[in-house]
C-alpha positions as CSV (number, residue, x, y, z in Angstrom):
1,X,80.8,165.8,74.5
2,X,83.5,167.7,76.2
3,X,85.7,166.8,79.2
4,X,83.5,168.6,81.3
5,X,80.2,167.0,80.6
6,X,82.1,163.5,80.6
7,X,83.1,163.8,84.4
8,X,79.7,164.9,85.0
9,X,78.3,161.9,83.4
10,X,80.5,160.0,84.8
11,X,79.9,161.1,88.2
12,X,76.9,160.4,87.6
13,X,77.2,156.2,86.4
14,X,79.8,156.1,89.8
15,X,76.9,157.3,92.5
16,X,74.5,154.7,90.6
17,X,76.7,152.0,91.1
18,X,77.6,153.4,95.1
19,X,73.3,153.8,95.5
20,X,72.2,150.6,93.6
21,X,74.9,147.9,93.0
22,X,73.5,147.2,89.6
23,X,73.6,143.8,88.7
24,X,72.3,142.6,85.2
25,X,71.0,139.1,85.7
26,X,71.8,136.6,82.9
27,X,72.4,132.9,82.1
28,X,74.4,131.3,79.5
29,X,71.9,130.4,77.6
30,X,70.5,134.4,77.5
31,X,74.0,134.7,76.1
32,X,73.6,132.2,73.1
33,X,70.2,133.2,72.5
34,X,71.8,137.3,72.1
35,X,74.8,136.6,70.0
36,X,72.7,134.9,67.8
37,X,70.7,138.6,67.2
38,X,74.3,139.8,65.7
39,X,75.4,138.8,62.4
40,X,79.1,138.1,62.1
41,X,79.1,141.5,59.5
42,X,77.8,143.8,62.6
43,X,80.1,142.4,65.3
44,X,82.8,143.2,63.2
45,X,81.7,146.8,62.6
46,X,81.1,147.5,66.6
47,X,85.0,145.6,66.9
48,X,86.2,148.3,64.5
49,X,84.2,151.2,65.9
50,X,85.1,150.2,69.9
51,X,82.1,149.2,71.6
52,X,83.2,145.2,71.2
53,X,86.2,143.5,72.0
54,X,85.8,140.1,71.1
55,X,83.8,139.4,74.4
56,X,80.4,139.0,73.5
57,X,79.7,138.8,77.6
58,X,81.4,141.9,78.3
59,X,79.8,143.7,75.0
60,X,76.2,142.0,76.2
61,X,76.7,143.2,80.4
62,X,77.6,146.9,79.3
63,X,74.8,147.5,77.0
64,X,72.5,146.4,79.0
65,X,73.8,148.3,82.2
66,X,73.5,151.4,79.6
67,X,69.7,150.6,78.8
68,X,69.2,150.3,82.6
69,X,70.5,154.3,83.3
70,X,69.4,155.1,79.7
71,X,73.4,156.5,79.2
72,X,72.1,156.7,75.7
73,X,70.4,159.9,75.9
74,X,73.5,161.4,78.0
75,X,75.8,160.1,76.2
76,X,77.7,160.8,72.4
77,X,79.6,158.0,70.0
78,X,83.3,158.5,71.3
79,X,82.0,158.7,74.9
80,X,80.3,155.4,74.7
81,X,82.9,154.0,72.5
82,X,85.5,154.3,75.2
83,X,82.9,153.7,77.6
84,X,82.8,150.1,76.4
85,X,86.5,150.1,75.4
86,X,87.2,150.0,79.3
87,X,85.2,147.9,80.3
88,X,86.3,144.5,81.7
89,X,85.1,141.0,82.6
90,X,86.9,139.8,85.8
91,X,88.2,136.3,86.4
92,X,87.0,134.9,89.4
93,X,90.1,132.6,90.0
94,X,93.1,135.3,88.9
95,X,90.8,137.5,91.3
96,X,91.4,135.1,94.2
97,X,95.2,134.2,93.0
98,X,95.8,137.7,94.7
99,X,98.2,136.9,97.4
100,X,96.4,138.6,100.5
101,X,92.8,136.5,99.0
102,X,94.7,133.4,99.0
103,X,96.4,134.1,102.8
104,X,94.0,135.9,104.2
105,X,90.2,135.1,105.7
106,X,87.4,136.8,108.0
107,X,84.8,136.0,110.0
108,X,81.9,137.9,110.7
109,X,82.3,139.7,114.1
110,X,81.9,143.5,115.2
111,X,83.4,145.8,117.4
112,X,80.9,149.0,117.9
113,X,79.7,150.3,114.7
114,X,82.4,148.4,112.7
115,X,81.6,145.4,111.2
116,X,84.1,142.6,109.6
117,X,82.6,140.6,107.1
118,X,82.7,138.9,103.5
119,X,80.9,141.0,100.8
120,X,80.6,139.8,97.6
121,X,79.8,141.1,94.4
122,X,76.8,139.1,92.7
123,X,77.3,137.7,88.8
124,X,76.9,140.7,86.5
125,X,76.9,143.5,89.1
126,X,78.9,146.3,87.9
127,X,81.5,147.7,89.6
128,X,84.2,150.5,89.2
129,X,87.7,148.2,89.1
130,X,89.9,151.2,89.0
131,X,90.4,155.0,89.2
132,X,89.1,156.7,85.9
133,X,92.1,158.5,84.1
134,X,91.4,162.1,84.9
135,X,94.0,163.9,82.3
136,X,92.4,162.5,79.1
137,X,89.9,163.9,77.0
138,X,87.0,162.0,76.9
139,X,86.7,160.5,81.3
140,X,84.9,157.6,81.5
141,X,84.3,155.2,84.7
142,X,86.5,151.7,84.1
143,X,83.3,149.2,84.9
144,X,83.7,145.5,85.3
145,X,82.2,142.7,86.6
146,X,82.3,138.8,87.6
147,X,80.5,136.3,85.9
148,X,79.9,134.4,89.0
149,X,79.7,135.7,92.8
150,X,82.7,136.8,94.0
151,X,83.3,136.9,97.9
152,X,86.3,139.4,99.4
153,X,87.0,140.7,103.0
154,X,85.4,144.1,103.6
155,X,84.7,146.5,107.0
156,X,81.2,148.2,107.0
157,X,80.3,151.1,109.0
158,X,76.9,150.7,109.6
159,X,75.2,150.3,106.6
160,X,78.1,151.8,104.5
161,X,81.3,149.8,103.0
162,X,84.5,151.3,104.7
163,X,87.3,149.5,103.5
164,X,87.2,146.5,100.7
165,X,89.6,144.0,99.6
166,X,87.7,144.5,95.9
167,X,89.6,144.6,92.3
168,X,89.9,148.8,92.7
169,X,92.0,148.4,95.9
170,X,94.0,146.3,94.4
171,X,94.8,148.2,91.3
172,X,94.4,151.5,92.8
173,X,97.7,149.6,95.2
174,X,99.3,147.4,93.7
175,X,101.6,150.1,91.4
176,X,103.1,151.7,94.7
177,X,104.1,148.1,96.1
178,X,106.9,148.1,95.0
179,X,108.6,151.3,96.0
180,X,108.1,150.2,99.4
181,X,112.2,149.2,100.8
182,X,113.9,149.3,104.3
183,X,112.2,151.2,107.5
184,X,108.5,151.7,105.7
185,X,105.7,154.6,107.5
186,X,102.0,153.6,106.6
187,X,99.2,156.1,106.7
188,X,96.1,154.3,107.3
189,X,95.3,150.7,108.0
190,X,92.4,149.2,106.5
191,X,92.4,145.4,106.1
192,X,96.2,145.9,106.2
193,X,96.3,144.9,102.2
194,X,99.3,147.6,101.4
195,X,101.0,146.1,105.0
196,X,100.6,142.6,103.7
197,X,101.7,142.9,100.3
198,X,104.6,145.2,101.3
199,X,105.9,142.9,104.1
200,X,106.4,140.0,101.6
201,X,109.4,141.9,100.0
202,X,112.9,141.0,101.1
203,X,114.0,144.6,100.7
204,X,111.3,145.7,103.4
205,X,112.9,145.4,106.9
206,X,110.4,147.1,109.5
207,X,106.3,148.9,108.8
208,X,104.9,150.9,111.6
209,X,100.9,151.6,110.2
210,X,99.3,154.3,111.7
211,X,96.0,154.1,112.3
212,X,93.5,156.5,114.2
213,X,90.8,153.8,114.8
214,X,91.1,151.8,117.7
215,X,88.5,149.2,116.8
216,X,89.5,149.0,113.3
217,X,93.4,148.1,115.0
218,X,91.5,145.7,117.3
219,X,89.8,143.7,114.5
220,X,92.8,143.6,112.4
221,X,95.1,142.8,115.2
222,X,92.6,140.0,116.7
223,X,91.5,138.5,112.9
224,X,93.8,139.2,110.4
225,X,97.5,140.0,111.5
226,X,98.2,136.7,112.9
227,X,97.5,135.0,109.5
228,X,100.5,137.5,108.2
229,X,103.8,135.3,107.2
230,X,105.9,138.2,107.9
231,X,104.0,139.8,111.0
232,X,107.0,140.7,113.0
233,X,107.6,143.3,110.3
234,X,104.3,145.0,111.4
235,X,103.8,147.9,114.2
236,X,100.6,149.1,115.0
237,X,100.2,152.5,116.7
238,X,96.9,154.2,117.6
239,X,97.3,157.8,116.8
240,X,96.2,160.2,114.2
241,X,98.6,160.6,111.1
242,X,99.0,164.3,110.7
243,X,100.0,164.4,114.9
244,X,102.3,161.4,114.3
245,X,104.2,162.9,111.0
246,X,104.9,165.9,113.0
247,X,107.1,164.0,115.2
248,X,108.9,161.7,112.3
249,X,112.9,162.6,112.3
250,X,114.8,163.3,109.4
251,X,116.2,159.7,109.0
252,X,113.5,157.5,111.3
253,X,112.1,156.5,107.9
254,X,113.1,155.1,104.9
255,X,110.0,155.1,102.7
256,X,106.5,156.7,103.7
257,X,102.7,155.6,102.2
258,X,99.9,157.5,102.4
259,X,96.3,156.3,102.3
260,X,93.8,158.4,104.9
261,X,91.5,159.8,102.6
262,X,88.4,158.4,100.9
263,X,88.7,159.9,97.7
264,X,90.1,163.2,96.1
265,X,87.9,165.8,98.0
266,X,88.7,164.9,101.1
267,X,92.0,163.9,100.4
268,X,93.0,167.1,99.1
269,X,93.7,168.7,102.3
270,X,95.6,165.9,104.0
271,X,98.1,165.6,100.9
272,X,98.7,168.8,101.2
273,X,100.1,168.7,104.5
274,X,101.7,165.0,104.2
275,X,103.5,167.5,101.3
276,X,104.7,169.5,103.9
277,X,106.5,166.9,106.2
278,X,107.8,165.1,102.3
279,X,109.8,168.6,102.2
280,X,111.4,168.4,105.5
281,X,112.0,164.6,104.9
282,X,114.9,164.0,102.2
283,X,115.9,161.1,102.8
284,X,112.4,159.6,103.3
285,X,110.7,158.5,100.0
286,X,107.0,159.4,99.8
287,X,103.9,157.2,97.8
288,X,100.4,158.6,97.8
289,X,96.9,156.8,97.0
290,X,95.1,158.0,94.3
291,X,98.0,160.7,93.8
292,X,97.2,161.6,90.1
293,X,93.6,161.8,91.0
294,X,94.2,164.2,94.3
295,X,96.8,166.4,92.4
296,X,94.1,166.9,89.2
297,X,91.4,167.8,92.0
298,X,93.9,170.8,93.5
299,X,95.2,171.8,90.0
300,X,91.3,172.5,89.6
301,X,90.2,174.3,93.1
């Protein structure tokens, strides 16, 4: 299988999980009963090929989610292999150690076609917990999963998830937090996770988010910014990004984050011309969601 036909396939696993949450339904004792199928001998051969890791659950949730799409007749040996190498069985409690979980709670209330609520990811639902790594060979999706339900803020528009506090938003995140020092410019808003984490550092003075969503600045300023421990850091202003950067000064800023796209096909575009303002900017430092991701996408238009 070539790089090619692995983002395909990939594509592929990622719209399943977006369509169907698929969730393979198990019990501890479905586990003993597997393991019990695998001689010591054979575990040890998949350990050494890469399909198990020592974590029988993990090994048991994958293969199953494979039988489900039937990834077996799509997929080759080092695809699968990797596949599996990836994948990850979440911990319910370091999941909710994460600072803004711990802070941070919602209620269920909307404002027009916005809805704030707690999703949840049911045990053994599969889920993407971070960007795949676009520059190797071989691209597979990084799939996880809880082994028990697993509850996290989230805005839905309509039907669709906008925004979730869920484990990819917090890796795709967390490596930029701490960049962010002195007079900090946020693109985009959210639940205010990059705000909140940001805010907590002594080195961050002052963060104006721009956000071009009235209502989503209405839920978060009503629900969640008063249960920020540094909220005076925060500014809220209601304008589109692009029309706000063109008015930025040469030294208004001391850091900038962007994050106003939903993934690299959209986002394309509007890095580009964040880029632009980043030129004429020098003494402003400049962070980027899902950079690496964006700048493979235009290296390939």
């Amino acid at each position: 299988m070539d790089k090619e036909a692995s983002i395909k396939l990939s594509g592929y696993i990622a719209q399943k999980i977006i369509e169907g949450a698929p969730t393979v339904k198990y019990t501890k004792k479905d586990l003993e009963t597997e393991i019990k199928k695998y001689p010591q001998s054979q575990l040890d051969e998949l350990q050494k090929e890469g399909y198990y890791n020592g974590d029988f659950e993990t090994f048991f949730v994958v293969k199953k989610f494979c039988d489900m799409l039937d990834i077996w007749e799509y997929a080759d040996d080092g695809y699968l292999k990797k596949l599996f190498a990836n994948a990850k069985r979440h911990s319910k409690q370091s999941f909710y150690s994460d600072p803004y979980l711990t802070d941070i709670k919602v209620p269920t209330v909307s404002d027009g076609k916005f809805l704030l609520l707690n999703a949840c990811y049911e045990k053994g639902e599969l889920f993407q917990y971070d960007m795949p790594r676009l520059s190797e060979d071989i691209v597979v999706p990084k799939l996880g999963f809880f082994n028990d339900r697993v509850y996290f803020p989230s805005v839905y528009e309509g039907e669709m998830p906008w925004v979730s506090v869920c484990p990819s938003e917090l890796n795709s995140m967390l490596p930029d937090v701490d960049k962010a020092e002195g007079r900090c410019l946020v693109l985009g808003l959210g639940l205010g996770y990059y705000p909140y984490m940001i805010s907590r550092l002594d080195k961050v003075k002052s963060i104006t988010v721009v956000e071009i969503s009235e209502k989503i600045i209405n839920l978060f300023e009503k629900y969640i910014l008063p249960q920020f421990k540094n909220k005076d850091k925060i500014k809220l202003v209601h304008a589109d990004a692009i029309d706000f950067m063109k008015k930025v000064q040469r030294d208004e800023y001391d850091f900038c984050y962007a994050d106003i796209w939903e993934g690299q096909v959209d986002g394309a575009p509007l890095y580009q011309r964040i880029k632009e303002h980043e030129r004429r900017l020098p003494y402003t430092r400049f962070a980027y969601w899902i950079e690496d991701e964006i700048r493979w996408y235009i290296d390939r238009m």
